[in-house]
VOSE-996501 format. One record per atom (N, C-alpha, C): atom name; x, z negated, y; residue in three letters. Coordinates in steps of 0.05 Angstrom, whole numbers, plus 5000, padded with zeros to 4 digits. Each point is the difference from the previous one (the first is absolute). Example, Ala and Ser with C-alpha at 12.3 -4.5 7.8 and 13.67 -1.06 7.14 Angstrom:
<midos>
<mido atomo="N" x="5264" z="4844" y="4886" residuo="Ala"/>
<mido atomo="CA" x="4982" z="5000" y="5024" residuo="Ala"/>
<mido atomo="C" x="5018" z="5000" y="5024" residuo="Ala"/>
<mido atomo="N" x="4993" z="5014" y="5021" residuo="Ser"/>
<mido atomo="CA" x="5016" z="4999" y="5024" residuo="Ser"/>
<mido atomo="C" x="4985" z="4986" y="5022" residuo="Ser"/>
</midos>
This chain:
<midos>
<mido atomo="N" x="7949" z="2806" y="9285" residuo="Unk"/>
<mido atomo="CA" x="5019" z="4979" y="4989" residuo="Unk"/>
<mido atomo="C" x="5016" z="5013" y="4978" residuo="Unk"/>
<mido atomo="N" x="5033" z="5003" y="5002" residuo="Unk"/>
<mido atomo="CA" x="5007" z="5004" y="4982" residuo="Unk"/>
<mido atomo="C" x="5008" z="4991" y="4985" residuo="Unk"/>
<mido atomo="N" x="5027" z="5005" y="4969" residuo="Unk"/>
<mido atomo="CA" x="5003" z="4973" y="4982" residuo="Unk"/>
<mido atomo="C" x="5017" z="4969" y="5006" residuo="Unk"/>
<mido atomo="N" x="5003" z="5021" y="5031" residuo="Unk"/>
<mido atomo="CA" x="5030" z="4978" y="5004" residuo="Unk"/>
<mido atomo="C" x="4981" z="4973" y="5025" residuo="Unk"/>
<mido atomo="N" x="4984" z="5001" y="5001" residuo="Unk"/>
<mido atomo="CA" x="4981" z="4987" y="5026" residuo="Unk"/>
<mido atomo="C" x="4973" z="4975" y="4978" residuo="Unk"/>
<mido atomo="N" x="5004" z="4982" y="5010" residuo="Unk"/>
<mido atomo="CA" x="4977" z="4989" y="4991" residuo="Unk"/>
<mido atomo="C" x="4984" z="4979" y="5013" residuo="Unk"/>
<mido atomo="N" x="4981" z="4992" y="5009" residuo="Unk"/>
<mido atomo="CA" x="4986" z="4985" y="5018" residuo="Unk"/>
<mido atomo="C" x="5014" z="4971" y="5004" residuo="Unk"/>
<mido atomo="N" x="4998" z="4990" y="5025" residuo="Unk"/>
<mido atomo="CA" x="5000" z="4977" y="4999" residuo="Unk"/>
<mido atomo="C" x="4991" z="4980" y="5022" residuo="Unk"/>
<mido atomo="N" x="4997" z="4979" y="4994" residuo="Unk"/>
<mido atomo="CA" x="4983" z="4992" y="5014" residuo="Unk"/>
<mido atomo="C" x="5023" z="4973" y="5021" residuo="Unk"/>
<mido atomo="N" x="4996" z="4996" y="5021" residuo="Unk"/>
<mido atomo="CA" x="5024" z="4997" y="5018" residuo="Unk"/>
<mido atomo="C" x="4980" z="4982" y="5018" residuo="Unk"/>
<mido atomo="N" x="5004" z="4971" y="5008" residuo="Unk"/>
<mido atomo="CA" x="4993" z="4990" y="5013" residuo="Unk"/>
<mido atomo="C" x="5021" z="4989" y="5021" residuo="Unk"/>
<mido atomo="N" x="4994" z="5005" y="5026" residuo="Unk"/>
<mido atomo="CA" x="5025" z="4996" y="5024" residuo="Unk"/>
<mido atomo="C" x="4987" z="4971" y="5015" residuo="Unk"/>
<mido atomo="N" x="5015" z="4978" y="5003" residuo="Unk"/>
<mido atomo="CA" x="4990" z="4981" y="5016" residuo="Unk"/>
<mido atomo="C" x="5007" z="4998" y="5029" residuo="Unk"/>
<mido atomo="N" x="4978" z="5004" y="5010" residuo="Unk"/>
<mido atomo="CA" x="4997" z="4996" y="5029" residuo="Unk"/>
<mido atomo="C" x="4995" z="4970" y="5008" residuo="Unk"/>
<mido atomo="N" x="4977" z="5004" y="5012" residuo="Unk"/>
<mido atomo="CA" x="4996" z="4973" y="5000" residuo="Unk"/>
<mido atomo="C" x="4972" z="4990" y="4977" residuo="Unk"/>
<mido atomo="N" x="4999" z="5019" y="4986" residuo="Unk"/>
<mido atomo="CA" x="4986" z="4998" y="4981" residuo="Unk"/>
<mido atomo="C" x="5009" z="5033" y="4974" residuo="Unk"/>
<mido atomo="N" x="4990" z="5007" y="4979" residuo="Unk"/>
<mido atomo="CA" x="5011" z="5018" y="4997" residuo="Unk"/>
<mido atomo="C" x="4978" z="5027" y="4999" residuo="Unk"/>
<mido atomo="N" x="5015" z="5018" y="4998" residuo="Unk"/>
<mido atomo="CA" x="4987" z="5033" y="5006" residuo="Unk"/>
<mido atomo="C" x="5006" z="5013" y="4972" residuo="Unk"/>
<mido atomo="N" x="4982" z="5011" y="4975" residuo="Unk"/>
<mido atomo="CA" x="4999" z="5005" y="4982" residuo="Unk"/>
<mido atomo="C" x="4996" z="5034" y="5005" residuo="Unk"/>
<mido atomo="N" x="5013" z="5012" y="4983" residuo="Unk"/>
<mido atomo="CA" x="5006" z="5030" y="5007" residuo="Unk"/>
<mido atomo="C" x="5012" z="5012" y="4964" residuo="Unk"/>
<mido atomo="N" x="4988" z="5019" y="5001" residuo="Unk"/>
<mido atomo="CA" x="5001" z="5024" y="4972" residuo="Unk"/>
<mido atomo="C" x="5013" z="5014" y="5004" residuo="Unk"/>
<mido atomo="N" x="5034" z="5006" y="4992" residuo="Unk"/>
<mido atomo="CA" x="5020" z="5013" y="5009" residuo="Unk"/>
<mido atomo="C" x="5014" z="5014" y="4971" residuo="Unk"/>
<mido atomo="N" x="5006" z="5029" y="5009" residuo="Unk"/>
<mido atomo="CA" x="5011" z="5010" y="4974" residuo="Unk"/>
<mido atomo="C" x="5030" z="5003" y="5005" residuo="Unk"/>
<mido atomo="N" x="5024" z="4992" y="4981" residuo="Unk"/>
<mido atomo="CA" x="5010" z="5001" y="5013" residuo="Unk"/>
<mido atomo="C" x="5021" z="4994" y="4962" residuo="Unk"/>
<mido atomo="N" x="5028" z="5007" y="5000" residuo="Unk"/>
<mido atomo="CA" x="5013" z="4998" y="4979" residuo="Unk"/>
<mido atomo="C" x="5009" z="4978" y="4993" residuo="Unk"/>
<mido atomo="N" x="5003" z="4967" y="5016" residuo="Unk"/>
<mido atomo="CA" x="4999" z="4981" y="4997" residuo="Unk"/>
<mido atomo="C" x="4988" z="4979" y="5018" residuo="Unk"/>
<mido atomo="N" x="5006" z="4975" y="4992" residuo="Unk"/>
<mido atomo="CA" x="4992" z="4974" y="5017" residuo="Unk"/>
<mido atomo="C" x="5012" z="5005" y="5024" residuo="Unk"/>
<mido atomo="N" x="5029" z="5001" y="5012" residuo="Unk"/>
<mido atomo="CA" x="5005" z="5009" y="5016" residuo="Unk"/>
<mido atomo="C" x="4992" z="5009" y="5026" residuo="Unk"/>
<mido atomo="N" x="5009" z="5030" y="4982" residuo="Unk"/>
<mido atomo="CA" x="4985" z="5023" y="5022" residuo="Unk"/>
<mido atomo="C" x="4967" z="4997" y="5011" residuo="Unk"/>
<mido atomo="N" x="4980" z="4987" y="4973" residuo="Unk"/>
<mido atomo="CA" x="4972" z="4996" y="5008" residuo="Unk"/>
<mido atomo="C" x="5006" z="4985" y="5020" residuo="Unk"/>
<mido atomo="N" x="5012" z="4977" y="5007" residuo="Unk"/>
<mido atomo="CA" x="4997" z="4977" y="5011" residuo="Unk"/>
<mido atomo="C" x="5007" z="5016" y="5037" residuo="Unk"/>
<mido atomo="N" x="5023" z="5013" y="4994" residuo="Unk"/>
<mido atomo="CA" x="5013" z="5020" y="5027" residuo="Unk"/>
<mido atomo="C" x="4983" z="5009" y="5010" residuo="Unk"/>
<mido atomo="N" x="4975" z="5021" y="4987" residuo="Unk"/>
<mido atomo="CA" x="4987" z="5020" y="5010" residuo="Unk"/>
<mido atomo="C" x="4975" z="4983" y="5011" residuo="Unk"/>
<mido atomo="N" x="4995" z="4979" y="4976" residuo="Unk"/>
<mido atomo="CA" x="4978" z="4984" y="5014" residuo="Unk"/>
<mido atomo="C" x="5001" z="4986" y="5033" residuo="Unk"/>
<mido atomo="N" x="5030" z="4989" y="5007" residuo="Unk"/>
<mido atomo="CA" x="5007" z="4989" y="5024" residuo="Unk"/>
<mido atomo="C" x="4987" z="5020" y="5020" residuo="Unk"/>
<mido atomo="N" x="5006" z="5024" y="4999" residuo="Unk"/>
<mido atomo="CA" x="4990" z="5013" y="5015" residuo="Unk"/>
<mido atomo="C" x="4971" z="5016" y="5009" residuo="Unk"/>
<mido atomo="N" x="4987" z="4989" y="4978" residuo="Unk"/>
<mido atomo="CA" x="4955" z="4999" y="5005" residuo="Unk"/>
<mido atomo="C" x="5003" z="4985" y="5016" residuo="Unk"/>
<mido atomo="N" x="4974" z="5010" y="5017" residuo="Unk"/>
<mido atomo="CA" x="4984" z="4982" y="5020" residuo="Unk"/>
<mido atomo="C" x="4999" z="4967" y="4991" residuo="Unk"/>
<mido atomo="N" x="4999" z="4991" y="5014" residuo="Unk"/>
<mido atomo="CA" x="4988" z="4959" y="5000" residuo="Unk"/>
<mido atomo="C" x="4964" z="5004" y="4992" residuo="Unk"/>
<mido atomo="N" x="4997" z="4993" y="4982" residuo="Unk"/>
<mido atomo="CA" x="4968" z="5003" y="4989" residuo="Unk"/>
<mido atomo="C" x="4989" z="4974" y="5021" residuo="Unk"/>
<mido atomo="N" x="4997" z="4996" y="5019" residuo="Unk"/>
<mido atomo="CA" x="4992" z="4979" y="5017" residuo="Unk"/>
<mido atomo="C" x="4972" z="4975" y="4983" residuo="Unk"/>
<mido atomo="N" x="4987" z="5016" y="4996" residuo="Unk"/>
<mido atomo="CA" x="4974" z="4997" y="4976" residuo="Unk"/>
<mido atomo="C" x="5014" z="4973" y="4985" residuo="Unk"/>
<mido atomo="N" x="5018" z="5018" y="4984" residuo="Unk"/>
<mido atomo="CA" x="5008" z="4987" y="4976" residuo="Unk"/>
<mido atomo="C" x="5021" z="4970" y="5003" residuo="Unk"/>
<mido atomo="N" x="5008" z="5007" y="5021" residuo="Unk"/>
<mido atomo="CA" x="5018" z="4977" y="5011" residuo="Unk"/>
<mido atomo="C" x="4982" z="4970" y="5004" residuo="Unk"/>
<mido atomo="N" x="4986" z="5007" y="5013" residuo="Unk"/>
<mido atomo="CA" x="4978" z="4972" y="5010" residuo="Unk"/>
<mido atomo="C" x="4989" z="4998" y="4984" residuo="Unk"/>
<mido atomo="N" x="4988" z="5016" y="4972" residuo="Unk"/>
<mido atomo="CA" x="4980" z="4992" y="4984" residuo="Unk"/>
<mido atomo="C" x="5021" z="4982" y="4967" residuo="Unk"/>
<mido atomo="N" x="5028" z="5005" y="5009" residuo="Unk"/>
<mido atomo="CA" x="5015" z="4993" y="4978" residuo="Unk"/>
<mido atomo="C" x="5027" z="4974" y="5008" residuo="Unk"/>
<mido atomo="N" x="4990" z="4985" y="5026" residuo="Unk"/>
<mido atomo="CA" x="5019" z="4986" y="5006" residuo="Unk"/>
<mido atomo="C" x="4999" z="4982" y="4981" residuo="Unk"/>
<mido atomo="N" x="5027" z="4986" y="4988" residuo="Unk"/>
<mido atomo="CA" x="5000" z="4978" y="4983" residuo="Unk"/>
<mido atomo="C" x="5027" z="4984" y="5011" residuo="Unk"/>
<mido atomo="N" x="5000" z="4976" y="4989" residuo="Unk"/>
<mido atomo="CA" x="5023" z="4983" y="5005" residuo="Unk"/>
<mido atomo="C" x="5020" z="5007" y="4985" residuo="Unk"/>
<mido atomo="N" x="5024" z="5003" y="5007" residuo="Unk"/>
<mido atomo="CA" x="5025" z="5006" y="4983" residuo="Unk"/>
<mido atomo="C" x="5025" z="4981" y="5013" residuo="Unk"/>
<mido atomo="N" x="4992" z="4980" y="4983" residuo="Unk"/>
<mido atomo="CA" x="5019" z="4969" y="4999" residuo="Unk"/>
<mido atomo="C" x="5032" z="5010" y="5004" residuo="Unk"/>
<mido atomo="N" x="5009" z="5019" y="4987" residuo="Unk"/>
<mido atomo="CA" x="5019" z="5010" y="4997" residuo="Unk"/>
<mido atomo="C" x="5023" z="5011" y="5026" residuo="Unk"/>
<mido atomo="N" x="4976" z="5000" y="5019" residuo="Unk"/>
<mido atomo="CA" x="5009" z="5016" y="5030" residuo="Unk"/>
<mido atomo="C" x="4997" z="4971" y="5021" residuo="Unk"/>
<mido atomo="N" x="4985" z="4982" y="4992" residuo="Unk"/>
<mido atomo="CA" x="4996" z="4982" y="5014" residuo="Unk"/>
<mido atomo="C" x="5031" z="4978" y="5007" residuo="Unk"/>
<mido atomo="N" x="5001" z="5006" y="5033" residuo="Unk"/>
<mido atomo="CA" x="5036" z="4981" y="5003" residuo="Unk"/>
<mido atomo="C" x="4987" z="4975" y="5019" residuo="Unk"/>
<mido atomo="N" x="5015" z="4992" y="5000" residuo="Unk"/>
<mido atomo="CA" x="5010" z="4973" y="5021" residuo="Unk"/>
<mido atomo="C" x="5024" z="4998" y="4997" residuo="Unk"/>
<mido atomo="N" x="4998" z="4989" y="5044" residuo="Unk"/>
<mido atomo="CA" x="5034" z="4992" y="5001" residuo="Unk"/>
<mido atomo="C" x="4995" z="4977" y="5027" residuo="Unk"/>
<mido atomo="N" x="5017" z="4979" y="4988" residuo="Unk"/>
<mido atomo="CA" x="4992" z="4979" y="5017" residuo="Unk"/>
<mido atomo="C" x="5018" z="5000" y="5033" residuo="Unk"/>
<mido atomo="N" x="4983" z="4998" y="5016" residuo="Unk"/>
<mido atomo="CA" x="5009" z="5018" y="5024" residuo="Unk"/>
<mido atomo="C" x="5009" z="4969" y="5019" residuo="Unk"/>
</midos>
């Protein structure tokens, strides 16, 4: 790790989210490099929660 790199920690939502330790020079770029790790399958099912926020209706 050099001065310009510093950890971060980057959660991607799937259908739940995948937590990943990425070095990287900002929020950004962590977030970029993280898209591209594996799907922690594990972590997905053991971390599903409701997020009201994503929840739609449309009266059909």
């Amino acid at each position: 790790m050099n001065k310009e790199t510093k950890k971060h920690k980057v959660q991607i939502y799937y259908s739940g989210f995948c937590t990943y330790e990425v070095l990287a020079k900002n929020n950004s770029e962590a977030i970029l490099k993280a898209r591209s790790f594996p799907i922690n399958q594990k972590e997905i099912l053991s971390t599903i929660e409701n997020w009201e926020e994503a929840d739609f209706a449309i009266e059909v």
